[in-house]
N, C-alpha and C positions, 0 to 999 in steps of 0.2 A: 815715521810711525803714524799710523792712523787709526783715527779715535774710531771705536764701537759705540754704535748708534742704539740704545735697545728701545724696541716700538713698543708706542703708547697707544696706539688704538684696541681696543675690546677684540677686535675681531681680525681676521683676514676678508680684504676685503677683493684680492683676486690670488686666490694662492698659487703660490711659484714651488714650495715644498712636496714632493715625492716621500710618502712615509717608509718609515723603518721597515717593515713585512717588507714590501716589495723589494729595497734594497738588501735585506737579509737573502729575500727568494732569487735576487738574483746571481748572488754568492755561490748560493749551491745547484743555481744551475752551471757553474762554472766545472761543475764535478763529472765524473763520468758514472755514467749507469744513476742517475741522483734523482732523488723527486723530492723537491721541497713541498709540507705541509703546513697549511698555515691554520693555526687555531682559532677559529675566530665563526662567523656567520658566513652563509655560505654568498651572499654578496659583496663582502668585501675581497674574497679573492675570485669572483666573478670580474670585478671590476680591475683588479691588480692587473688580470689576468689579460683582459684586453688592449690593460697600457702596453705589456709586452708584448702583444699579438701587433698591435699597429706601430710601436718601435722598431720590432727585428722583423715583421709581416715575415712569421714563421708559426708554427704551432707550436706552443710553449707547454712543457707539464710542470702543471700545477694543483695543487686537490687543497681541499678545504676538512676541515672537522666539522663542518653546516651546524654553528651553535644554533637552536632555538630558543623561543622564549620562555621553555619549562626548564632548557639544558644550562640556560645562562644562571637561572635562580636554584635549582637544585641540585647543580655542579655539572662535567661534562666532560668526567674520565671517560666514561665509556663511550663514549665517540670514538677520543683519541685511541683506545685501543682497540676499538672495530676499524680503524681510518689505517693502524699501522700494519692489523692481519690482512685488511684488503688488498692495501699496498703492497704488501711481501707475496700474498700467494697470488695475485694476478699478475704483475708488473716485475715483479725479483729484481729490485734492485740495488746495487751494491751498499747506497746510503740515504736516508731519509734525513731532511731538515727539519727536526719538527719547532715551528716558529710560532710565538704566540702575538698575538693582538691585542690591541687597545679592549676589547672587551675580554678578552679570555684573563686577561692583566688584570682589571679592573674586577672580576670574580676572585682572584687568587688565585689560579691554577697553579697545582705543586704539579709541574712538569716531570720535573724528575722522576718522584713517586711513580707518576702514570706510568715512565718507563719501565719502571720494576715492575709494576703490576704485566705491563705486556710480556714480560722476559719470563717472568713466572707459569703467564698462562700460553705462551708461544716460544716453548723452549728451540722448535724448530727454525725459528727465522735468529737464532743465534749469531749468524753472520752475518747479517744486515746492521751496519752500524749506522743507528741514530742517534741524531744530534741534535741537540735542544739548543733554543736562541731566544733569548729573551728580548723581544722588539715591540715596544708599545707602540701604536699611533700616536701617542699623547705625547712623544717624545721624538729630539733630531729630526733625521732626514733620510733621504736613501741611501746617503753615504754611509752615516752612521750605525745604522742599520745592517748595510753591508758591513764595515768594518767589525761589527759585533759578532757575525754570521763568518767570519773569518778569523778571529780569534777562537771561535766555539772550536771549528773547524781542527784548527792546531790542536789547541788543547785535545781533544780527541781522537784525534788519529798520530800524529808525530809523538814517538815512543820518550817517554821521560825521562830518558840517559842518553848522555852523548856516545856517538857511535866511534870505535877505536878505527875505522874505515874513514878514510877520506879521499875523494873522486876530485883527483885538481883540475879537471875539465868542466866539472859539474855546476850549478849556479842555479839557488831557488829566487824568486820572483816573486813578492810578494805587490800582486797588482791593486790598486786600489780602484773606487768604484769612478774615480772620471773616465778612467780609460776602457774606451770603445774596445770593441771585438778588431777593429783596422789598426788601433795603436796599442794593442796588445800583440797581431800580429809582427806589427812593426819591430817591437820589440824583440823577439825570436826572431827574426832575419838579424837585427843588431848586436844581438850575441851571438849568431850563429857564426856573421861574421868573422869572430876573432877566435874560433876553432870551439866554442864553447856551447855544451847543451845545458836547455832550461829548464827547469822545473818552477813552472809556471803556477801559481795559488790566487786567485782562482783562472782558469786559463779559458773566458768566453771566449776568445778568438778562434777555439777547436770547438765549440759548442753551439754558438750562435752567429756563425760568421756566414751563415743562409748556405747550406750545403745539400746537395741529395744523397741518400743512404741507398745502402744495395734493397736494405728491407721497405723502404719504401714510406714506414711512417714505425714511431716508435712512440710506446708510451711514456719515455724517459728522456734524460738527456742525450742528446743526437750528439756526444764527444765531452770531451773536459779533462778535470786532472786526476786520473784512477788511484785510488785509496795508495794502491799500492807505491807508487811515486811519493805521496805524501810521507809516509813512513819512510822513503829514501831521502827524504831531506837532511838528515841529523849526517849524513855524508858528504855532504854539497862542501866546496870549497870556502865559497862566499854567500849571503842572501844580500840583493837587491831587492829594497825595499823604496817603492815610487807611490808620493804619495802620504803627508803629513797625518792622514788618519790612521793609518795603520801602523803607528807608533808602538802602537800599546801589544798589537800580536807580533808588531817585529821583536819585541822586550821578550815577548811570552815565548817564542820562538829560540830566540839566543838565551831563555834562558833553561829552555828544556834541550836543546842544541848543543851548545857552546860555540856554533858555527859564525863567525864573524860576520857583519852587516854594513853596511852602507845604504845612507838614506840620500833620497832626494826627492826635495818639494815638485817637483815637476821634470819633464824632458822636452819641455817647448822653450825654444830661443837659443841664443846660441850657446850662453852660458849654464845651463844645465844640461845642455847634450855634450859640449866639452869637458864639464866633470864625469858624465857617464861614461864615456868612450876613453877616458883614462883610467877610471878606476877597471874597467875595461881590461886595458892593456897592462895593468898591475898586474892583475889575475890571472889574465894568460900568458903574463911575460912574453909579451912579441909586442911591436910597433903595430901603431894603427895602420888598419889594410888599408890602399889604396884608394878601395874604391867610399870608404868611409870618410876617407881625406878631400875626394873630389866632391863627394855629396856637401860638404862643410866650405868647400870655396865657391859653392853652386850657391848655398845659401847666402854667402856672405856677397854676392853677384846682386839677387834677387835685395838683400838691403838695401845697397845703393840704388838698385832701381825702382825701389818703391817707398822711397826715403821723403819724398815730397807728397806722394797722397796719406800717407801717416802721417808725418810729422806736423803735429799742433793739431790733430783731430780728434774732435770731441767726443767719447768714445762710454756709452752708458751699459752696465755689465749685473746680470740675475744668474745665479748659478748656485749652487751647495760648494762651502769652503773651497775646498782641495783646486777645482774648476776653477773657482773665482780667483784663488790665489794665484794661478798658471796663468792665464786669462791676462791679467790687470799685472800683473809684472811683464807677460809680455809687448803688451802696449807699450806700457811705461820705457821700455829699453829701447823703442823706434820711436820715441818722442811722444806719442799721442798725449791727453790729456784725459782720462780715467776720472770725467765730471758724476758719475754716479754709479756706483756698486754697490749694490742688494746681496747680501747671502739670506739661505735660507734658515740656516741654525748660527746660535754662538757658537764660535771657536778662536781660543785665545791668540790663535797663529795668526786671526786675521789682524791683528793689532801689528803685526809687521811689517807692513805691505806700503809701501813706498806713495802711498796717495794720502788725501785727505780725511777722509773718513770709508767708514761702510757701516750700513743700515742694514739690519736684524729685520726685515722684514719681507713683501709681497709683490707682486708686480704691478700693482698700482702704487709703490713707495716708487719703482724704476720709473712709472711712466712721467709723476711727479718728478722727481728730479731732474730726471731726462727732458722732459719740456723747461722744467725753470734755470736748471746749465746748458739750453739747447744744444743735446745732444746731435751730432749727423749719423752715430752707427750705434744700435744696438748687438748688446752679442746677449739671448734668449733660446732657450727654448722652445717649441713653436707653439705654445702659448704667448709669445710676444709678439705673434704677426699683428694682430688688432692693434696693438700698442704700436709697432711702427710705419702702421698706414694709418693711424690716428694721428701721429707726430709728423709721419713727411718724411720717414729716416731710412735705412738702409738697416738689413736685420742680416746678421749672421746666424744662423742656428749649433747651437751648443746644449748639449746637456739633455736631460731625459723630463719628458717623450720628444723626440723628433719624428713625426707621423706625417707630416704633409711633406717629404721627400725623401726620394728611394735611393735606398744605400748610404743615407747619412750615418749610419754604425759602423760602415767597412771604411769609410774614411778615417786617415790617420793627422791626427793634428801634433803627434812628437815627432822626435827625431830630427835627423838636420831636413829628412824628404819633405816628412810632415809640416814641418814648421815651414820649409819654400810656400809649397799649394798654397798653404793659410794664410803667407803674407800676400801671394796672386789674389787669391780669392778676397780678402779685405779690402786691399787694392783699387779691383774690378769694381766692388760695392761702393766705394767709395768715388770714383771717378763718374759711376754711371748717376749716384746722385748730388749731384755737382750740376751747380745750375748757375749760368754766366748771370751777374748784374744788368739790367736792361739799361740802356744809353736811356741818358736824361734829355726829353722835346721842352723845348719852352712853349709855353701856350700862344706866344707869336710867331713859332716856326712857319714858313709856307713851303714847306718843302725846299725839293731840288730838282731841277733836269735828270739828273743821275735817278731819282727816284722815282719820277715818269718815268723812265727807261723802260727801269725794270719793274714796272706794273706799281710803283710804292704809292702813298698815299699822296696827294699835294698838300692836303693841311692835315693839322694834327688836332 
């Protein structure tokens, strides 16, 4: 069990946290035909906007309510409903996120209302389903944020009675926000595997996986999971739910559903890809395929050979829950030693986690610790490059933004595939900063012949 740390400093003083808007907004870009709006000033999703641009170095759609200074103090309906007819008669899109912010939060915006009032005065855009999300800055993290933005989701599109239909092939996916656009993919190849189609929520890996379109540029989401799909869920045989935040819409789901669920904290390591791959083979009633079996002896290869640069390394971890929990258990099962773990928000789950503690705070809480348990590998964000050329350490990159390296989204860190590369790759980082003891001279050395030889000093 490990103890929650909660921070006493007044401030952040290099923040590690990704706000709620962005991870809500990135929810629904998981959608197809979708344009998240976010209500707030027109710089804060100028800025969201960029983190995504330099993550997926794609064009993201994204639109703002542009609060101003007259609109924050004498309210700012009318934005939102000039921002939702904009929306629908330029762009037609199948679903609009309307997401509020720490300032539109902090006015009181009666979200909902506004949306009566637009249905009232734009009886035409009837078919465009908007979804309200309530995400404060002031609160969580991106994860959270996203999992909020995904319960909205359910609730509003999955019909509120279970369907007398049931698709024993079928299987919804309730993705949480650690997983990349490459280990979402991953995932749909690992169901597809066992004869089974997925109904993916939210499914980046068709959205943001960096793809060209015939049209060339869209003002929407470039793929995702079409409304219509959603409303097939209450047919799905099973939902697979990856991912301890989204507890709360797996509940709201089975309970608008009745559709049976299976949860799992993670699919990195070997033991939670070998519960996936049999709850798996329940579902499909056939034996694990072959080539599922050989990916699992491949990794269990890559253990043993990489059993000696893990094992007893000092290993310091910043990430949002869900990440960190994945992350720090899987150390922990190759021996490492998990000397410092930073999450960005409380969450009670992290109180399980098979280490010493974890600290509630920022990434000058990691670089601290990380230098006084001298850490040799960071796993950050690439806001922790400074920190691990400050310390001398080896940096994995994990978690959002990864800006300073291309294609870090389309890599897959589950699966038995994923989980190989990641132990090579730690590996590699780990060997490369590996630095031999230098031989002890005594201050009366006078050399050797051998060391004339070959050009060496004669005194020391």
């Amino acid at each position: 069990m490990a103890e929650i740390v909660l921070p006493t400093k007044p401030l952040s003083v290099n923040p590690l946290k990704a706000t709620q808007p962005i991870g809500a907004s990135l929810a629904f870009l998981g959608l197809a035909d979708a344009m998240p709006l976010e209500h707030g000033a027109r710089g804060c999703t100028s800025f969201n906007k960029l983190f995504f641009m330099r993550h997926f170095r794609e064009p993201i759609a994204l639109q703002t309510t542009a609060m101003d200074q007259m609109t924050t103090v004498l309210g700012a309906d009318s934005n939102v409903v000039e921002a939702l007819a904009t929306i629908c008669e330029k762009g037609k899109p199948s679903v609009i996120g309307l997401i509020t912010t720490g300032l539109s939060e902090t006015l009181g915006a009666d979200v909902p209302r506004t949306v009566e009032a637009f249905r009232e005065g734009f009886p035409q855009h009837d078919g465009v389903a908007i979804i309200p999300t309530s995400a404060s800055d002031t609160l969580g993290c991106l994860e959270t944020g996203f999992a909020l933005a995904v319960e909205a989701i359910i609730d509003a599109l999955v019909p509120a009675s279970p369907s007398k239909l049931r698709r024993a092939r079928q299987v919804n996916v309730l993705a949480s926000a650690m997983l990349a656009p490459g280990d979402v993919e991953a995932i749909k190849e690992w169901i597809a595997a066992f004869g089974l189609s997925a109904i993916v929520l939210p499914d980046i890996a068709d959205s943001l996986d960096g793809h060209m379109i015939d049209a060339g540029f869209s003002t929407l989401s470039y793929g995702g999971t079409p409304p219509t799909d959603i409303e097939r869920m209450a047919e799905s045989a099973a939902t697979l739910v990856i991912g301890r935040s989204l507890d709360r819409a797996a509940d709201l789901l089975h309970e608008k559903t009745g559709v049976p669920d299976h949860r799992f904290a993670s699919l990195m390591g070997l033991d939670g890809c070998d519960a996936f791959s049999k709850t798996l083979s329940e579902i499909a009633g056939c034996p694990v395929p072959a080539k599922i079996e050989r990916q699992r002896a491949q990794l269990q290869d890559a253990m043993v050979d990489c059993q000696f640069q893990l094992g007893g390394a000092r290993v310091g971890i910043a990430a949002d829950p869900d990440l960190l929990s994945a992350i720090a258990r899987f150390f922990v099962s190759m021996g490492a030693d998990v000397v410092a773990a930073v999450a960005s928000s409380r969450a009670d789950r992290l109180a399980e986690l098979p280490i010493d503690s974890v600290v509630i705070g920022d990434l000058a809480d990691l670089e601290w610790l990380s230098r006084e348990h001298g850490a040799e590998l960071i796993v950050a964000n690439s806001h922790g490059v400074e920190i691990a050329k400050r310390l001398k350490t080896a940096l994995l990159r994990a978690g959002f933004p990864v800006y300073d390296s291309y294609g870090a989204h389309t890599r897959a860190f589950v699966g038995y595939a994923g989980t190989r590369q990641t132990l090579f790759e730690i590996a590699n980082l780990l060997a490369n900063q590996y630095q031999e003891i230098s031989p002890y001279r005594s201050r009366y050395w006078q050399g050797t012949e051998r060391d004339a030889e070959f050009g060496g000093n004669a005194a020391c």
